[in-house]
N, C-alpha and C positions, 0 to 999 in steps of 0.2 A: 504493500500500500504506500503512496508518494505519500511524504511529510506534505502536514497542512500547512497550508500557508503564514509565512512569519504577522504578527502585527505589526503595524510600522506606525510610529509616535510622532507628531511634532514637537519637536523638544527646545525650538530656536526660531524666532521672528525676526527680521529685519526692514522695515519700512520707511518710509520718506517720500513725502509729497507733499503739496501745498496746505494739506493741514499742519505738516510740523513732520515730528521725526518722535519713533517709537511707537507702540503702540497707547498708551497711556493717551500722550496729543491726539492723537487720531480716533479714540475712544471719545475724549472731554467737548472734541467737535463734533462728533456724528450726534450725542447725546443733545446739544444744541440744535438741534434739530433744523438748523437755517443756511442750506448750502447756496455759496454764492462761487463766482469766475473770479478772476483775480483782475486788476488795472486793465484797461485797453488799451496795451501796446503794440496788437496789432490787428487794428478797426478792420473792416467790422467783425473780424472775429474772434470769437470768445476760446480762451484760452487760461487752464490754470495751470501759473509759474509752480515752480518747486521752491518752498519756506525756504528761510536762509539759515545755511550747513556752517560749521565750522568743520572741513574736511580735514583739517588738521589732527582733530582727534583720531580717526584713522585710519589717514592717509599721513603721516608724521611726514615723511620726504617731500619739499616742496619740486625737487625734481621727478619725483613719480607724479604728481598732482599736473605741471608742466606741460607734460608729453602724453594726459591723457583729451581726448575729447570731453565735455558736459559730461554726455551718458556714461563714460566711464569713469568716470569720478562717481556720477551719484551711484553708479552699483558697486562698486569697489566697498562706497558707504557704507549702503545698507547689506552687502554682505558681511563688512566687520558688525555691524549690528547684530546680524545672524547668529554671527558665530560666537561674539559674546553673549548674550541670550543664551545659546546654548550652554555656555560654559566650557568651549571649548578652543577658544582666544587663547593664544600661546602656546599650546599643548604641542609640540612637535610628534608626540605616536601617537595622536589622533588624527590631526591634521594630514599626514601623512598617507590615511586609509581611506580620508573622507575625497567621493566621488562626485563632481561635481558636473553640472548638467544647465548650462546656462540658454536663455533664449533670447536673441536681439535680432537688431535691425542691421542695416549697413553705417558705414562711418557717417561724420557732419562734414558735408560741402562746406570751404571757403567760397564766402561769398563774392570776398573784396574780386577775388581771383576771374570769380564767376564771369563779374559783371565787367572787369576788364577784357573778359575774353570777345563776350560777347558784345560789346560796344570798340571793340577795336577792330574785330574780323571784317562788318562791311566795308572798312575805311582801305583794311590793310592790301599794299601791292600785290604781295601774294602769302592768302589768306592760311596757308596749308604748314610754308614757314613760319609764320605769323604763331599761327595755337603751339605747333613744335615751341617754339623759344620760349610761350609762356610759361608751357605745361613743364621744361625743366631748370626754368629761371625762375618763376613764381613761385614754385611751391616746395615746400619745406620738402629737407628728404625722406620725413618719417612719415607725411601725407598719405601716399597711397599706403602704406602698414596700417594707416590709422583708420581707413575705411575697410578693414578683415572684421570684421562680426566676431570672430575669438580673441579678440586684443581684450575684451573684458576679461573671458575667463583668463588671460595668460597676466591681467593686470593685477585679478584676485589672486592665483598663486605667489606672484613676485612679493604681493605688499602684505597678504595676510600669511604667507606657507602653506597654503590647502596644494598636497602635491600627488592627490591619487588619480583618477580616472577622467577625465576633462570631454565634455562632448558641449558644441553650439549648436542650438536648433534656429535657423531661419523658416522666416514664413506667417509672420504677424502674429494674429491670435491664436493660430494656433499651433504656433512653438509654443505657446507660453503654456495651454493643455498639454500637449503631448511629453513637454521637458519635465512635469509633475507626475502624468500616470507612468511615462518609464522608470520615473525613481523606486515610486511606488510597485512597479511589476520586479523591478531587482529585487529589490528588499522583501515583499514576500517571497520569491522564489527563492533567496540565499544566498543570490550572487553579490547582493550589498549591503554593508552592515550600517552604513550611514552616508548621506547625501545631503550634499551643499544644492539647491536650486532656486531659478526665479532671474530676473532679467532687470534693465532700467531702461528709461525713454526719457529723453528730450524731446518736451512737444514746444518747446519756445524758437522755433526753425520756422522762417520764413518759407526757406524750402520746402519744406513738409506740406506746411499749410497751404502752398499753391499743389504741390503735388493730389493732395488728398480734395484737394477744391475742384481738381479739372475732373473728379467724379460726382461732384454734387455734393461731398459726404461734411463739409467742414459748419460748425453750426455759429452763426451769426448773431448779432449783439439784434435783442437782449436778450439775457441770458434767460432759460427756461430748464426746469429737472429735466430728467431723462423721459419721463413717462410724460410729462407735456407737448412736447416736440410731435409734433405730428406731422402729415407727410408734406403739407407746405412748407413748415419750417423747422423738419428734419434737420441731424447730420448730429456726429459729435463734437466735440470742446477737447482739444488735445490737450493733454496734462505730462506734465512732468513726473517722473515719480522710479521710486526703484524699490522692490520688494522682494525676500530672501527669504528659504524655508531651511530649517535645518529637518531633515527627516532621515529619523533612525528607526531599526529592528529594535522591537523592543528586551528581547533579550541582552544587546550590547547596550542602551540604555539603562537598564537596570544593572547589568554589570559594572557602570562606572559611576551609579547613584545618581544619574541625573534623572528628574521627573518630568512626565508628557505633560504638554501645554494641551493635548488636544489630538484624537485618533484620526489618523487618515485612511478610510474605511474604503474607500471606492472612488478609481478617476475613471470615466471614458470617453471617450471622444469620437468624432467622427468628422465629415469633409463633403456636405455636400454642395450641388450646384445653386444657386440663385432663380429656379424657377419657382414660379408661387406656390406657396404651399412647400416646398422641400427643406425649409429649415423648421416648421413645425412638427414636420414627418420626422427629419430626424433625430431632435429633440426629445420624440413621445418614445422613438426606439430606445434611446439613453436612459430616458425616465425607466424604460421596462425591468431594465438591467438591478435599480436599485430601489423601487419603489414598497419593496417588500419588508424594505428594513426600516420604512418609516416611522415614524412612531406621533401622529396625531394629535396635536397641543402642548408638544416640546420640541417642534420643527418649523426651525425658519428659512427662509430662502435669499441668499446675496445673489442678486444678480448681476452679470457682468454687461447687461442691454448697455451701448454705445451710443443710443438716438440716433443711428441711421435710420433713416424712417423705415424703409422696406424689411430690415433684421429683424427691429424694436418689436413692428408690429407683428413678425412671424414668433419671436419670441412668448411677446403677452400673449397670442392666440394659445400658444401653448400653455401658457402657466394657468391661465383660466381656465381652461379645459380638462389639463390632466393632473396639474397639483393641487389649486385651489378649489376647484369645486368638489373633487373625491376628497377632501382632507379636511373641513371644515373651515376653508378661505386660512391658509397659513398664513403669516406677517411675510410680504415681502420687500426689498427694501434695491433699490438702485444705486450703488455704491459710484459710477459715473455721474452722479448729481453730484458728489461729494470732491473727488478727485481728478477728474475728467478720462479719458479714455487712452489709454497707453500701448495699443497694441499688444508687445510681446510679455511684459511682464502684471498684466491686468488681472489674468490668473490668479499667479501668485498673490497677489494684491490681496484679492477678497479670498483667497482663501488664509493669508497673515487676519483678516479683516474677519472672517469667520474666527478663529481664533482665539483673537482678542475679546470676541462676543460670550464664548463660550465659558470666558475662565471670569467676566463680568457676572453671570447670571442672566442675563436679561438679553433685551433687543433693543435696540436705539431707535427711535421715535419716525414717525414717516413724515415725511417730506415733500412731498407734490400732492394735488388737488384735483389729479385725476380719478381718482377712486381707487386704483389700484392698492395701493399702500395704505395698510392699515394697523391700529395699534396693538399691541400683544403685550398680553400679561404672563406673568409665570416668569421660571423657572425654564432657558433653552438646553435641550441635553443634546441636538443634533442642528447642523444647519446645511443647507442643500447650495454648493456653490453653480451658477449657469456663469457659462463662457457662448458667446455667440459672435463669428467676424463680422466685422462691416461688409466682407463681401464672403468668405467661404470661412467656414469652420465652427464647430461646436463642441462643447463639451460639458460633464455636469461630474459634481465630487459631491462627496460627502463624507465631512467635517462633523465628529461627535467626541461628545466628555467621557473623559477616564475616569472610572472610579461612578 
């Protein structure tokens, strides 16, 4: 008979976003129950900055800090976050073993460079020389290194020691699902006895913002929750933020006396197309997977809906359908009102964000005026995370109390 499957514990949080940094900040605002966007520096669209870091805490080298990009600095962050949290900050034969599974995007364009290229090339005699001389005279020599998507995880080894197993997942939202349920498929199967994971995003990029604009998808001032947005005036609010899970077997957890924050019971994922109706179909398959282990008036639900209109609405079609109305209306709660939407590391996010819920007691207050969200009393022992892309990908976890 195969050994049963190991339990795998969260035993380490790392978070940072424009609520603040830890989980405590990020608890003390949700509980305020009043999420807003941050300044408008770049009209008309809404966008929350990332709180302000002392990277120095750490990040101590300001030559490591130097030669990283934004996003690499804020995850580098919140992985040492992680790993303190855990209690495993400095440990050289832990560090050592811990496997780490990052998900990101590509490097940050220089802009300066951008806009010189492309306002010099109509001018220039000949255009072809012209971008050659830019492209090896403008730009730093560590430039193109700096747009490789594993410069994070190779950033977190160099500054924190995590020296085990290293894998980047690309692919938006759902690297950030699938870099969670592989930890999770190691770990009960044997193959890992503890894992670093979770990603960061810089959503304060011009770049970006036109990039994700020429889909329709960027949401405009003024600002409205996620469940408000509708298909007129759709799209999400890019956020800043970086989020970090330490997830260990619970057997090597209890071997070294550190206690779970919180069980990680079930990830799965799937990838379907964007025809109507296909992201509620796959969502209800996911739901099928874990719905058995629910538990009716001690389950809430973080969602990861984006306010893309077309997702949002396959999303809630979902959740009305086949959580809330078989379940007696759970509380559920849109954590992109809060922080805004981050692509790869958004996962990770609400499920740090589940988490944090769980070792509070309770559920933090609902926040838009759509009717969806509503209030909850008691005592949470489980909370159901959804992940769904702006354009492809889903997924759903579930997050419950130890003990």
């Amino acid at each position: 008979m195969a050994d049963a499957p190991r339990e795998a514990w969260i035993t380490g949080i790392g978070i940072v976003s424009c609520l603040g940094e830890g989980g405590d900040a990020h608890w003390q605002k949700l509980m305020e129950g009043k999420p807003t966007a941050g300044p408008a520096d770049y009209p008309p669209f809404v966008v929350h900055p990332i709180a302000p870091i002392n990277f120095d805490s750490q990040i101590p080298k300001k030559g490591d800090q130097r030669q990283m990009e934004a996003w690499q600095r804020i995850g580098t962050y919140a992985a040492g976050l992680a790993l303190d949290s855990a209690g495993v900050k400095g440990q050289p034969d832990i560090l050592s073993h811990i496997d780490m599974i990052v998900s990101a995007g590509g490097g940050e364009r220089d802009l300066n460079v951008d806009a010189t290229i492309l306002s010099g090339m109509p001018h220039a005699a000949n255009p072809d020389a012209f971008l050659n001389e830019k492209l090896t005279g403008d730009l730093r020599p560590t430039l193109f290194l700096a747009q490789l998507s594993n410069l994070l995880a190779g950033n977190i080894s160099i500054v924190h020691g995590v020296t085990g197993s290293s894998r980047t997942f690309m692919g938006e939202e759902s690297s950030g699902v699938d870099s969670v349920r592989i930890a999770l498929s190691r770990i009960a199967a044997g193959q890992s006895d503890i894992a670093l994971v979770g990603g960061a995003h810089n959503g304060e990029r011009p770049d970006l913002l036109l990039l994700y604009e020429f889909g329709g998808n960027c949401l405009k001032e003024p600002y409205k929750t996620v469940w408000e947005r509708g298909a007129e005036n759709g799209g999400f609010a890019l956020g800043s933020l970086g989020a970090f899970l330490v997830i260990e077997a619970r057997d090597h957890a209890e071997a070294r006396g550190a206690k779970p924050l919180a069980r990680l019971t079930a990830v799965h994922s799937d990838r379907s197309n964007r025809k109507p109706g296909a992201a509620t179909a796959a969502l209800s398959r996911l739901w099928d997977k874990i719905k058995d282990k629910i538990k009716p008036g001690h389950t809430a639900v973080l969602s990861g809906a984006s306010g893309a209109a077309a997702a949002t609405a396959e999303e809630r079609a979902f959740l009305e359908a086949n959580v809330l109305k078989p379940n007696g209306d759970l509380a559920v709660r849109a954590t992109g009102s809060y922080v805004g939407h981050a692509m790869e590391p958004q996962f990770a996010m609400n499920i740090a964000l589940a988490t944090v819920a769980l070792n509070q007691d309770r559920f933090f207050p609902p926040a838009d005026a759509s009717g969806l969200e509503k209030p909850m009393g008691g005592k949470v022992d489980q909370v159901v995370v959804t992940g769904v892309g702006h354009w492809r990908g889903e997924g759903l976890a579930l997050v419950e109390r130890v003990g």
